[in-house]
N, C-alpha and C positions, 0 to 999 in steps of 0.2 A: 429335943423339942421338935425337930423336923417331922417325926413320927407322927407328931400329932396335929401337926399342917398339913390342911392338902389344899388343893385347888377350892377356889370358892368361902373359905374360910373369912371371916374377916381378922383383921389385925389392927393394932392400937400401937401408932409411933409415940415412941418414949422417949426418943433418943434422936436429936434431930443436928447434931455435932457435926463437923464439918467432917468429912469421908476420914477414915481413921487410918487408911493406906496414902493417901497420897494430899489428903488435906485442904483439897478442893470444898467447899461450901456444896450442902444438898439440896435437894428439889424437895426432899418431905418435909410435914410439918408436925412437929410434938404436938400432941391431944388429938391429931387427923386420925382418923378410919380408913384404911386399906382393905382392899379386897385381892386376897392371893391368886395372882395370876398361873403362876409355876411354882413349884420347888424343886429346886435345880440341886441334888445332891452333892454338890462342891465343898471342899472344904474352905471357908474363908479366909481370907490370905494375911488376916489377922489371928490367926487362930483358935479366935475365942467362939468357933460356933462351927457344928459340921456339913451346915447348908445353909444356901443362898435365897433369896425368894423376890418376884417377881408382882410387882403390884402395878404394874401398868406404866409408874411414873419412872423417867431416864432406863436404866439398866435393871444391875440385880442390886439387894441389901443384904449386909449378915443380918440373920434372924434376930440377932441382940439387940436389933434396935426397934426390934417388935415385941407384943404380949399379944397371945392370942383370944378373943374376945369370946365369952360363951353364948354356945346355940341358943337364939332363942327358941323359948318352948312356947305350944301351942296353947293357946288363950279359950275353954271354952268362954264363948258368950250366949245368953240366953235367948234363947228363939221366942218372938212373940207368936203368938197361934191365935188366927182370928175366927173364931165360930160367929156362925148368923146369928142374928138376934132374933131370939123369940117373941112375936106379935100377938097381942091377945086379939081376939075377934071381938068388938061391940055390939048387941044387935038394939 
């Protein structure tokens, strides 16, 4: 999954369990929106993930307790186009 994290990415906490190494209570919150700061290629010290990731909030996270959210795509919207208006002459 790290491969397809990079910087800038956003993420989606799923997983909001108290730290799985030492048991302390997190600073994220399940259904928040993260935006990846780093991916720090470490192997997590739980070993269910091959890198760490960096969203701003306390330290790093294994990745498992993120999904990473799809790009959004580029929306045309219609351009209004305004021509003068045509004026009859009266005589």
């Amino acid at each position: 999954m790290s491969d397809a994290i990079g910087p800038g990415d956003l993420v989606l906490c799923v997983n909001a369990a108290p730290n799985h190494v030492t048991g302390q209570p997190v600073p994220l919150v399940a259904g928040e929106t993260y935006q990846v700061v780093m991916v720090m290629e470490f192997a997590c010290p739980c070993g269910r993930s091959d890198a760490l990731l960096d969203v701003g909030v306390d330290f790093a996270w294994c990745q498992t307790r993120f999904r990473l959210l799809p790009k959004p795509k580029a929306e045309k919207k219609p351009r209004r186009v305004s021509a003068p208006k045509e004026k009859e002459t009266v005589r």
